[in-house]
DSSP file (Angstrom, degrees, kcal/mol; ACC not computed):
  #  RESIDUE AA STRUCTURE BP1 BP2  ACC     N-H-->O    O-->H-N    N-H-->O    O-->H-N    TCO  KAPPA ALPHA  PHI   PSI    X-CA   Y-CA   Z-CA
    1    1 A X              0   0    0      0, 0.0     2,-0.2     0, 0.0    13,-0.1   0.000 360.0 360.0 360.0 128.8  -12.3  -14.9   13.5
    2    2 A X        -     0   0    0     11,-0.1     3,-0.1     1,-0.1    11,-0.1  -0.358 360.0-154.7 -65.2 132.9  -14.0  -11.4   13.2
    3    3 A X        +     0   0    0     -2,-0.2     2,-0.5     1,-0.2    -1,-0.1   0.274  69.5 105.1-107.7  24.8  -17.3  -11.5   12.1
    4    4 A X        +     0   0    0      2,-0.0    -1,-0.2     0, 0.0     2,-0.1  -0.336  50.0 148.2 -71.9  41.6  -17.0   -7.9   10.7
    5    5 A X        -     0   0    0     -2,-0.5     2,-0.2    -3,-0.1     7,-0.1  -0.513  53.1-109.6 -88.9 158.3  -16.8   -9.3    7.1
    6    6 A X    >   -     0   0    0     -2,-0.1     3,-1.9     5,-0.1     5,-0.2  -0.646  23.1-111.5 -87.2 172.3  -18.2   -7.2    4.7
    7    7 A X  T 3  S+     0   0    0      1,-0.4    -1,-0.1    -2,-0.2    -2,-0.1   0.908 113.2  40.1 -62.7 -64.2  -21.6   -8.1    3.0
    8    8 A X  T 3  S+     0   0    0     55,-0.1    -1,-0.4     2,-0.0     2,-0.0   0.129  81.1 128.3 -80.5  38.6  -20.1   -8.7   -0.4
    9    9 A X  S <  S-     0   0    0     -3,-1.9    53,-0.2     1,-0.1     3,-0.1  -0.328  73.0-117.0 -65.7 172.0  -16.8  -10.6    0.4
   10   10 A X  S    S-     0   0    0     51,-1.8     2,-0.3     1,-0.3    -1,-0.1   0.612  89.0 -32.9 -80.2 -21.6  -16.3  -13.6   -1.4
   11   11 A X  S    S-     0   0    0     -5,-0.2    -1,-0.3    50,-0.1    -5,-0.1  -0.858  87.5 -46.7 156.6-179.6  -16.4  -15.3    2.2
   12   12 A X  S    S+     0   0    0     -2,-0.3    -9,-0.1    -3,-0.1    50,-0.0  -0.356  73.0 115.3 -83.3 129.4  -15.6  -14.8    5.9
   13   13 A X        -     0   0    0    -11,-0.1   -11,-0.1    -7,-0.1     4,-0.1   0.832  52.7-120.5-164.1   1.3  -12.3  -13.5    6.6
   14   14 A X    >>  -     0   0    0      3,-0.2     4,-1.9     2,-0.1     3,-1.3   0.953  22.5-116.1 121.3  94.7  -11.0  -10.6    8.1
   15   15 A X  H 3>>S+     0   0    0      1,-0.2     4,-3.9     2,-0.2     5,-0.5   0.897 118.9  45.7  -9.2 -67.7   -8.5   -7.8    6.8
   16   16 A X  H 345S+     0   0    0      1,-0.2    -1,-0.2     2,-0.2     4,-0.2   0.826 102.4  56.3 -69.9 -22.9   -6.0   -8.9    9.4
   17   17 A X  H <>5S+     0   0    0     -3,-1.3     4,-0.8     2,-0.2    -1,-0.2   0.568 116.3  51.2 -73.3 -24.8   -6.2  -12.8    8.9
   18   18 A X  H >X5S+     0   0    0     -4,-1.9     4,-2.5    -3,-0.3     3,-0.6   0.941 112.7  41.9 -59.8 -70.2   -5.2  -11.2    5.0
   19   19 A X  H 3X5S+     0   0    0     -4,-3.9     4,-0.9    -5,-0.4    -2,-0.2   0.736 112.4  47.7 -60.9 -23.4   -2.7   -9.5    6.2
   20   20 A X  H >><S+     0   0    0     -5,-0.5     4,-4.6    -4,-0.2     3,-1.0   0.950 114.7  53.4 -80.0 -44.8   -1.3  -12.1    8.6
   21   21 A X  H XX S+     0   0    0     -4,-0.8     4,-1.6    -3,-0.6     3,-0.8   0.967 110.9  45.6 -48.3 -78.4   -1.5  -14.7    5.6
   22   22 A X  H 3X S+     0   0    0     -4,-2.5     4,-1.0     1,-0.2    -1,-0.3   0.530 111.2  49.5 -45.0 -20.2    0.2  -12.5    3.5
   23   23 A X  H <X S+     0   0    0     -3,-1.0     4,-0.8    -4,-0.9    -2,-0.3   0.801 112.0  46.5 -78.9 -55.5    2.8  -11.8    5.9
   24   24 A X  H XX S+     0   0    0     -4,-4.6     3,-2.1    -3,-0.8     4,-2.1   0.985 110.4  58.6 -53.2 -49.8    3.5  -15.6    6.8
   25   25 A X  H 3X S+     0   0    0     -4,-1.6     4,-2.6     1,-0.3    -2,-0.2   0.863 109.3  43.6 -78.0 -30.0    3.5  -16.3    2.6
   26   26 A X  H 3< S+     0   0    0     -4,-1.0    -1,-0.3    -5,-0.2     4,-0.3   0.587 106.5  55.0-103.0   4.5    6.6  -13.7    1.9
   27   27 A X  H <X S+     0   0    0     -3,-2.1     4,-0.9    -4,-0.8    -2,-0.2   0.845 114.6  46.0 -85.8 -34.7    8.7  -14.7    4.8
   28   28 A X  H >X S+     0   0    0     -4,-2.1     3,-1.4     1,-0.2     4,-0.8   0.991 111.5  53.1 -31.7 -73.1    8.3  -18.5    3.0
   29   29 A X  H 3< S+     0   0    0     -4,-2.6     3,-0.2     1,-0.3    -1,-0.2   0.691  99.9  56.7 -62.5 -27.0    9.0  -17.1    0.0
   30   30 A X  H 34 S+     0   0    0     -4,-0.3    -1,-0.3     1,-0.2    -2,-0.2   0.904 116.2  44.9 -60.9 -34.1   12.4  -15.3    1.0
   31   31 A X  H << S+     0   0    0     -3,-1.4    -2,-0.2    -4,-0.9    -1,-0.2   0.590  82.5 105.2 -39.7 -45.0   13.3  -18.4    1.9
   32   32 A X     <  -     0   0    0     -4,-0.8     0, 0.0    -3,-0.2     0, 0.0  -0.127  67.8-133.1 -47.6 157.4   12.3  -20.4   -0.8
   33   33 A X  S  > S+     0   0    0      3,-0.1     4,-0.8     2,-0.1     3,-0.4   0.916 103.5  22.9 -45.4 -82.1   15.6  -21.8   -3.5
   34   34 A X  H  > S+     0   0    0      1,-0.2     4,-0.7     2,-0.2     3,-0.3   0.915 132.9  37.4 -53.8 -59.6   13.6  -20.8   -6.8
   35   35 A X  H  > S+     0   0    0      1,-0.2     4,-0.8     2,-0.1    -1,-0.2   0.478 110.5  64.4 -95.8  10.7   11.1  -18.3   -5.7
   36   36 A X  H  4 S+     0   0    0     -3,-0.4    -1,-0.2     1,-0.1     4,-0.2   0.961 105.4  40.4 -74.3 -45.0   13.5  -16.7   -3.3
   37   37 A X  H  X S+     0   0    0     -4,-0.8     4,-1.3    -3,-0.3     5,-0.4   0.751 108.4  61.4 -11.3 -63.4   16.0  -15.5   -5.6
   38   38 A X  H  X S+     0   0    0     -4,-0.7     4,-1.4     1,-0.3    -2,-0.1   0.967 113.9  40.0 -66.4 -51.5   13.2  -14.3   -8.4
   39   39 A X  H  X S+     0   0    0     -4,-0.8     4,-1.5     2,-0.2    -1,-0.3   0.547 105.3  58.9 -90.1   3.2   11.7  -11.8   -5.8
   40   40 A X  H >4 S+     0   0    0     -3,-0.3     3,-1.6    -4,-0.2    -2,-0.2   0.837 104.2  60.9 -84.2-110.5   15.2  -10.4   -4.0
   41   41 A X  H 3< S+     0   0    0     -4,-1.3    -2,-0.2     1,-0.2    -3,-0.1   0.659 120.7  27.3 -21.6 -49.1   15.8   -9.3   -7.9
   42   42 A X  H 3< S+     0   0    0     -4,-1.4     2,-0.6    -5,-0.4    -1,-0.2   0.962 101.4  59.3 -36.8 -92.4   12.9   -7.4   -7.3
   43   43 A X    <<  +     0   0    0     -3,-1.6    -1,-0.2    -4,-1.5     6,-0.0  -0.918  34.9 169.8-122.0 134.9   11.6   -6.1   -4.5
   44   44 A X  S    S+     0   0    0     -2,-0.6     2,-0.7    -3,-0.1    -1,-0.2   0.752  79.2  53.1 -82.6 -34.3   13.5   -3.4   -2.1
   45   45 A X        +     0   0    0      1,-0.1     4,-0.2     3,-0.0     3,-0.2  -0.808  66.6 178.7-128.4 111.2   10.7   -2.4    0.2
   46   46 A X  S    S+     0   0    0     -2,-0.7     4,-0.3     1,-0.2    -1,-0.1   0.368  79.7  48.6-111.8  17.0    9.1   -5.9    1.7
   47   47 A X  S    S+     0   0    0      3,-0.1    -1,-0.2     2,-0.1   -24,-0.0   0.173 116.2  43.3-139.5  35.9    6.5   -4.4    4.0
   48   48 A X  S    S+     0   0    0     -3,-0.2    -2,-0.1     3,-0.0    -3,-0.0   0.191 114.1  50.0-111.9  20.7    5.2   -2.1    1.2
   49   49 A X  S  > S+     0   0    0     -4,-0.2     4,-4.1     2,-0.1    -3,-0.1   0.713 113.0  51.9 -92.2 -53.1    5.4   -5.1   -1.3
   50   50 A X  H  > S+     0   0    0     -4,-0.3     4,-2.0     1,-0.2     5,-0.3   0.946 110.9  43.9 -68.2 -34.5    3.5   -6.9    1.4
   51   51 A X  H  > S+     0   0    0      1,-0.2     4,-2.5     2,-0.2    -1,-0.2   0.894 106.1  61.0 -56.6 -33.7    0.8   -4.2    1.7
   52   52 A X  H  > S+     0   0    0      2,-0.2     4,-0.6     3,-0.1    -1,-0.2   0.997 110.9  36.9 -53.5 -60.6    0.5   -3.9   -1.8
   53   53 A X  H >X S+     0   0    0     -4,-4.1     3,-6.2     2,-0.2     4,-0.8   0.938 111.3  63.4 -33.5 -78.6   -0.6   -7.7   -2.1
   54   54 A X  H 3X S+     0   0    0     -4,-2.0     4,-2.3     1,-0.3    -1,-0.2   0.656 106.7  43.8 -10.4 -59.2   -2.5   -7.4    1.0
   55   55 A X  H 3X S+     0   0    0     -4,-2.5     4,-0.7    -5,-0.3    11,-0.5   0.840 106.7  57.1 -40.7 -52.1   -4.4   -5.1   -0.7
   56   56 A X  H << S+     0   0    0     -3,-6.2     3,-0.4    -4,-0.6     4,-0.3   0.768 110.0  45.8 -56.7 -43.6   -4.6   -7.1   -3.7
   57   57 A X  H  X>S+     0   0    0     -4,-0.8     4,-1.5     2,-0.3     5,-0.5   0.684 112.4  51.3-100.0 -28.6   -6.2  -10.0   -1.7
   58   58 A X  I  <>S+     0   0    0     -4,-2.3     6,-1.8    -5,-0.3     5,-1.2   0.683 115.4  44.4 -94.3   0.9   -8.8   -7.6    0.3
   59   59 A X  I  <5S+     0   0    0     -4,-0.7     6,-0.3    -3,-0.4    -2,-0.3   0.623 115.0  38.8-109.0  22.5   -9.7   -6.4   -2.6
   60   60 A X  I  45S+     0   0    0     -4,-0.3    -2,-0.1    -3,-0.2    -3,-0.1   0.625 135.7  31.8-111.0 -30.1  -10.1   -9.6   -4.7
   61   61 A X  I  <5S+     0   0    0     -4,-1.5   -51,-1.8   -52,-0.1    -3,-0.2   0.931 130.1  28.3 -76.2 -89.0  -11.7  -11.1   -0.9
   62   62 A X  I   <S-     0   0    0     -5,-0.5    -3,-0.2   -53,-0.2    -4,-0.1   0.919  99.9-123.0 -76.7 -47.7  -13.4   -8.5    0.9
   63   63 A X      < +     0   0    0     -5,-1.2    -4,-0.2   -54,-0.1    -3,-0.1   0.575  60.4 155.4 119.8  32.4  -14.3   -6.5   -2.4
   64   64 A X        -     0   0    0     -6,-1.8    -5,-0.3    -9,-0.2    -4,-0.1   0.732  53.8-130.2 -72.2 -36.9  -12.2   -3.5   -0.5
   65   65 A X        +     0   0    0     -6,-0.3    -6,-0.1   -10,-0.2     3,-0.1   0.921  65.4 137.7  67.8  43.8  -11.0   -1.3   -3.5
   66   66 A X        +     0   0    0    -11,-0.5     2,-0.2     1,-0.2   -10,-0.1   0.153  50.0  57.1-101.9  23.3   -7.4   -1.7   -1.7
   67   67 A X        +     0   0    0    -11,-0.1     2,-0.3    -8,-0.1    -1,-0.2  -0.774  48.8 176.8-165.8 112.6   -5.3   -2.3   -4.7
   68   68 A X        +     0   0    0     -2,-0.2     2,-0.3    -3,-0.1   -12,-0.0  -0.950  39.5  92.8-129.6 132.8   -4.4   -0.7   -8.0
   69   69 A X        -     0   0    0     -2,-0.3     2,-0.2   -13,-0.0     3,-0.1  -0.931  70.0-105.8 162.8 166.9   -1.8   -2.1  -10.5
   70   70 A X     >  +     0   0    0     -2,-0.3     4,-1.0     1,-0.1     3,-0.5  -0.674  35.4 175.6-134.0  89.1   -1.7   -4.3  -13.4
   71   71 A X  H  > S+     0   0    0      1,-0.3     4,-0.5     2,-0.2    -1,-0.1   0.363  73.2  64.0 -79.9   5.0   -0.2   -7.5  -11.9
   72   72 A X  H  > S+     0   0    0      2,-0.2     4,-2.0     1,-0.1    -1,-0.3   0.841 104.4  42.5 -80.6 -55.9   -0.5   -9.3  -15.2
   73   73 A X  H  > S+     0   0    0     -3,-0.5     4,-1.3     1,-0.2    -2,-0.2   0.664 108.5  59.0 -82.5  -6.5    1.6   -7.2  -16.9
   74   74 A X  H  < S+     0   0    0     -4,-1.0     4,-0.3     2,-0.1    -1,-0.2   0.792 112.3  47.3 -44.4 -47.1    4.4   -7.1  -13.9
   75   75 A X  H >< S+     0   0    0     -4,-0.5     3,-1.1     1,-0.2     6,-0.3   0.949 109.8  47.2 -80.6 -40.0    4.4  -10.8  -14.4
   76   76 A X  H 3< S+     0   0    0     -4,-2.0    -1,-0.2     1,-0.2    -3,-0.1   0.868 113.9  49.1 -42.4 -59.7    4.7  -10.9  -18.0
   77   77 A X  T 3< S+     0   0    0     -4,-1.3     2,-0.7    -5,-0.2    -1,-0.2   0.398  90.4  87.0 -77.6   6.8    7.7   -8.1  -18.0
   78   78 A X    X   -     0   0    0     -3,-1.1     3,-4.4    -4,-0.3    -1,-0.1  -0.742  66.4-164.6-107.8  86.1    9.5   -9.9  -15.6
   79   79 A X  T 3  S+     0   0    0     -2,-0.7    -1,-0.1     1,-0.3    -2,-0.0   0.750  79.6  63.6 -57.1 -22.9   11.7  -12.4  -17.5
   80   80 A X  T 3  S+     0   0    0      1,-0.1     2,-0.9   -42,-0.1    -1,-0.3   0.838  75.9  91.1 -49.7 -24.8   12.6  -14.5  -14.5
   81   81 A X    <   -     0   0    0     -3,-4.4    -3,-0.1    -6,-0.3    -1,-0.1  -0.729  67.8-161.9 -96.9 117.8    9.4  -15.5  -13.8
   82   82 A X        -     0   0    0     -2,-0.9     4,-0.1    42,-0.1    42,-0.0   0.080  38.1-105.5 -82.1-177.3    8.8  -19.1  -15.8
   83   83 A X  S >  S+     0   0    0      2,-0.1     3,-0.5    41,-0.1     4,-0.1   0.704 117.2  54.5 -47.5 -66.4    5.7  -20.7  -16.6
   84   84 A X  T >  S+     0   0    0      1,-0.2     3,-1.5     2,-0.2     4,-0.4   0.835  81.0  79.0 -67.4 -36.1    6.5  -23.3  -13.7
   85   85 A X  T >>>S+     0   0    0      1,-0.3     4,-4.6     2,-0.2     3,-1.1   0.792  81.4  74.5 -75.6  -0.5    7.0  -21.1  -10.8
   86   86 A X  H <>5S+     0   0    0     -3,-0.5     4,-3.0     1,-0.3    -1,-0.3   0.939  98.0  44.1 -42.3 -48.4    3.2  -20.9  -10.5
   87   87 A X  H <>5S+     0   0    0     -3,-1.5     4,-1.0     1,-0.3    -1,-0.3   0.410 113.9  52.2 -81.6  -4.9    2.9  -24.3   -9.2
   88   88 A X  H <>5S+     0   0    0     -3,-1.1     4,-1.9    -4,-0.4    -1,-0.3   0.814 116.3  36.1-114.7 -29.3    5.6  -23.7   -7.0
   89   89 A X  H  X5S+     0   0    0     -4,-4.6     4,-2.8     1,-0.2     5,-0.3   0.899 115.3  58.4 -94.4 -24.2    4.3  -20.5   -5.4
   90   90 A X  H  X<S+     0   0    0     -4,-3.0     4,-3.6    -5,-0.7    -1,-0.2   0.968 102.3  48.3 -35.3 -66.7    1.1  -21.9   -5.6
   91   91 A X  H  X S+     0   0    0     -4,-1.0     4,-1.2     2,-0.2    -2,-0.2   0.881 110.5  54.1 -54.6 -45.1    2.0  -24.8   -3.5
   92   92 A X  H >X S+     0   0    0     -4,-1.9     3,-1.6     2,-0.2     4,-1.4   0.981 111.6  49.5 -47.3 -63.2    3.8  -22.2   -0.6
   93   93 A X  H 3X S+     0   0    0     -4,-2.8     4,-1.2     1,-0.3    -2,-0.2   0.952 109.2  46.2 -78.3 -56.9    0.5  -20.2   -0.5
   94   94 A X  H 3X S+     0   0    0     -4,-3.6     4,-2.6    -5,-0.3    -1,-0.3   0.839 111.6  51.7 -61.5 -17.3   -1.5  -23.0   -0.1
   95   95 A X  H <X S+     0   0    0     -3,-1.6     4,-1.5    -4,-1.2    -2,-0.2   0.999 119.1  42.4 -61.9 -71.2    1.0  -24.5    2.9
   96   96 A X  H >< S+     0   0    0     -4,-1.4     3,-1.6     2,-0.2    -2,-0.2   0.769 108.3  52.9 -32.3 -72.2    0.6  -21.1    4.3
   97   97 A X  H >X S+     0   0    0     -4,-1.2     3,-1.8     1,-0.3     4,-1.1   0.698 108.6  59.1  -4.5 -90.6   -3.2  -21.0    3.7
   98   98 A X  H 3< S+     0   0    0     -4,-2.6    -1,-0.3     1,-0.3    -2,-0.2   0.697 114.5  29.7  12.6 -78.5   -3.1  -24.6    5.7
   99   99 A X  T << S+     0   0    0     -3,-1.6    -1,-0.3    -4,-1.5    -2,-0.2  -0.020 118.2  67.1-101.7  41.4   -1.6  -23.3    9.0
  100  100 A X  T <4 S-     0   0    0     -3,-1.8     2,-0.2     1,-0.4    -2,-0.2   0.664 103.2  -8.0-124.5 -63.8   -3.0  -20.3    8.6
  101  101 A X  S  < S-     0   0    0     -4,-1.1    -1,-0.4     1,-0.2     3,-0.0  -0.658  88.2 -44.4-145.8-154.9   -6.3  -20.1    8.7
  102  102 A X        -     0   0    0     -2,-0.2     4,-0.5    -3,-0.1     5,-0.3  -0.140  47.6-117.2 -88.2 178.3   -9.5  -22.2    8.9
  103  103 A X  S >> S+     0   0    0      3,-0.2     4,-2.3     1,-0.2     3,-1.0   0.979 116.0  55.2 -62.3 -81.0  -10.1  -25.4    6.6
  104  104 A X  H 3> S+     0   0    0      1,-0.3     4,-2.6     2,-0.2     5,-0.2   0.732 110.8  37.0   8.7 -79.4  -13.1  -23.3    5.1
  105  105 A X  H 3> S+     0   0    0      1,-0.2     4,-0.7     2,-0.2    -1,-0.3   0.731 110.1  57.3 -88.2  -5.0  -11.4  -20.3    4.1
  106  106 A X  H <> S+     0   0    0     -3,-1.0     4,-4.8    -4,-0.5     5,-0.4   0.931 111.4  45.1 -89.7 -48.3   -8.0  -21.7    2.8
  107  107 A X  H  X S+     0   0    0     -4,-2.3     4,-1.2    -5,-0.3     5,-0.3   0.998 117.0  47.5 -66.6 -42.0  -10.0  -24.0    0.1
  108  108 A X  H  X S+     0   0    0     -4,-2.6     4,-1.2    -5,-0.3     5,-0.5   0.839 123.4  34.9 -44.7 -70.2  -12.2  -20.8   -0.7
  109  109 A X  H  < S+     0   0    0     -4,-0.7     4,-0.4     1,-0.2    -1,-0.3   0.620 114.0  58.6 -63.4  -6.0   -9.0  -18.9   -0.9
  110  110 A X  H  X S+     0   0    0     -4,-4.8     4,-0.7     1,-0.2    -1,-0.2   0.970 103.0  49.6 -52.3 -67.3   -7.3  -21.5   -2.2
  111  111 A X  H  X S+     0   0    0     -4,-1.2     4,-1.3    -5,-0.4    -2,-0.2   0.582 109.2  51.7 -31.0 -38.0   -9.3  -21.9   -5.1
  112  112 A X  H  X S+     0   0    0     -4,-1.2     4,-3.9    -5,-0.3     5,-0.3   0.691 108.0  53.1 -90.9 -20.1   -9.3  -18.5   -6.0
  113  113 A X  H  > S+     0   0    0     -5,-0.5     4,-1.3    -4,-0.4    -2,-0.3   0.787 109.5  51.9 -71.1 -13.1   -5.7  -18.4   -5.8
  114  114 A X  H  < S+     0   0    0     -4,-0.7     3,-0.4     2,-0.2     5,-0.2   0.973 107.9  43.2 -76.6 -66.6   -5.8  -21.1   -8.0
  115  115 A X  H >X S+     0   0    0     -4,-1.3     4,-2.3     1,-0.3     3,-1.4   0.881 116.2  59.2 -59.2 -34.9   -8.0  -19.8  -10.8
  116  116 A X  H 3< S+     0   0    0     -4,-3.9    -1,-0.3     1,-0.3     4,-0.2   0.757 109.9  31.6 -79.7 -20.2   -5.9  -16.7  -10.3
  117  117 A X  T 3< S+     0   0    0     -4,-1.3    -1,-0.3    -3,-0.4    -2,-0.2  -0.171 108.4  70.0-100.7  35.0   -2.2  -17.8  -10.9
  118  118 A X  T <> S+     0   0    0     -3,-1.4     4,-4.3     2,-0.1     5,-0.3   0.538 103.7  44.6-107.7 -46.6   -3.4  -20.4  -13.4
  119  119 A X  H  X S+     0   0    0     -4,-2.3     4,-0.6     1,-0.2    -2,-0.2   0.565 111.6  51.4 -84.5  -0.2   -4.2  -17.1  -15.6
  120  120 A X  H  > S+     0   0    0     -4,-0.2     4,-4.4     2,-0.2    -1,-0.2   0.901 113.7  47.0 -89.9 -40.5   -1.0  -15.5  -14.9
  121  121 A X  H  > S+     0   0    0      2,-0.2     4,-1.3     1,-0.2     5,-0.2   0.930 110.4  44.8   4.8 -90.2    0.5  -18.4  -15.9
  122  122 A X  H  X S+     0   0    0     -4,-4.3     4,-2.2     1,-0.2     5,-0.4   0.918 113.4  56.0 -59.3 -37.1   -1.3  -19.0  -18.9
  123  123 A X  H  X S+     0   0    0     -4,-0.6     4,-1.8    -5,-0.3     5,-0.4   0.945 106.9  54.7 -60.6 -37.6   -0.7  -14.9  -19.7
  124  124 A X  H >X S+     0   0    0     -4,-4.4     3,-1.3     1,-0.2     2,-1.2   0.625 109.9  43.5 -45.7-104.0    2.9  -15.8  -19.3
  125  125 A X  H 3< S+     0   0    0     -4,-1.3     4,-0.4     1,-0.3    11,-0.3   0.385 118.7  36.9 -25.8 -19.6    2.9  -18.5  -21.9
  126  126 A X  H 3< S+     0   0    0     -4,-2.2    -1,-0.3    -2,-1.2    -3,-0.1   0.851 117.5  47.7-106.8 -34.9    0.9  -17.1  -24.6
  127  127 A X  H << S+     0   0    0     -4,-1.8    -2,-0.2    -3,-1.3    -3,-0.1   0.734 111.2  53.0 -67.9   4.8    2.1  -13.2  -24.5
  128  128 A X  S  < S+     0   0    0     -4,-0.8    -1,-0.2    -5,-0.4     3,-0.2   0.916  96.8  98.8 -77.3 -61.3    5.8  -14.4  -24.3
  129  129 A X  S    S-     0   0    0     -4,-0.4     2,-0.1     1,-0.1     6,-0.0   0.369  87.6 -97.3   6.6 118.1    4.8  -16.5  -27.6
  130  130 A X    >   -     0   0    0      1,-0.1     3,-3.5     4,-0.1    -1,-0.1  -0.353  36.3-116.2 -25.9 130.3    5.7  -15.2  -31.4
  131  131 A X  T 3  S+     0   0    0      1,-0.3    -1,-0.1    -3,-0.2    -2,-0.1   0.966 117.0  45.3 -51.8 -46.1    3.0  -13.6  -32.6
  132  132 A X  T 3  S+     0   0    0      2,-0.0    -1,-0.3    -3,-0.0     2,-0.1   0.487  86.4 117.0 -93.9  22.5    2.7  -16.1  -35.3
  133  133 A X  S <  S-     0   0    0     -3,-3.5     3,-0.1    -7,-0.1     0, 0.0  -0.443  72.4-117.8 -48.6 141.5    3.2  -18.9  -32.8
  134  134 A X        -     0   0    0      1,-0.1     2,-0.1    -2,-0.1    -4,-0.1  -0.502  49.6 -88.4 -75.5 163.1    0.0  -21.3  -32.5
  135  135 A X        -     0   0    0     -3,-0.1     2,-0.7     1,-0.1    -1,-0.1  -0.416  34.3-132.1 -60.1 139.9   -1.2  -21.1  -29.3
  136  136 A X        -     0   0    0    -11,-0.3    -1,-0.1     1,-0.1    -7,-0.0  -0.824  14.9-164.4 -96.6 124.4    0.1  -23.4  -26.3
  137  137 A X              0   0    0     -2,-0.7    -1,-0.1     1,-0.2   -15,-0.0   0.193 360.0 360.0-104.9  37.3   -2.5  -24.7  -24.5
  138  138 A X              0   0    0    -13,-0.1    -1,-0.2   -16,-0.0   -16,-0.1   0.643 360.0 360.0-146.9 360.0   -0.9  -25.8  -21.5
């Protein structure tokens, strides 16, 4: 591991141990039955899909300012993408995450991966809602 982390990341890890991550998680995911499909409909360009994330993740990680977008509303407008496939792409990233890197940095980064496709998730599920729907809270 590089110990060139910067001061404020979220914890030690490396741009390229990002990059590698990310790289392992979308060749799973082409693969995948469910979530292989959802993201073929999608995306043309798979090593500037993967940079984009990358980005996403060094700057959510490293605190890099490598990534501009509003992936909340991508997920939202994209009617394939259920409610459930969180837990299922969830579960890929953490397998990656697993043989991937260290014990250490896959629960940090699990964990944030966690908090963070729990709330796309939960943004699915309420903006999909009727407006005069009550809320669903799970």
């Amino acid at each position: 591991m590089e110990q060139n982390t910067p001061p404020l990341a979220r914890f030690d890890i490396s741009a390229q141990e990002i990059n590698q991550v990310v790289t392992d998680f979308y060749a799973e995911v082409r693969s995948h039955p469910v979530l292989g499909p959802i993201f073929a409909a999608h995306v043309t360009d798979w090593p500037a899909h993967e940079e984009k994330i990358a980005g996403f993740w060094r700057n959510a990680i490293l605190r890099e300012r490598s990534y501009s977008g509003n992936p909340m509303r991508l997920h939202v407008s994209t009617p394939e993408i259920e409610p459930e496939h969180f837990a299922q792409w969830l579960a890929l990233f953490h397998a990656v995450l697993a043989r991937r890197v260290s014990p250490q940095q896959a629960r940090a980064w699990g964990a944030l991966a966690d908090r963070i496709g729990e709330g796309f998730r939960a943004g699915v599920v309420s903006m999909r809602q009727p407006k005069d729907a009550p809320p669903r809270l799970f």
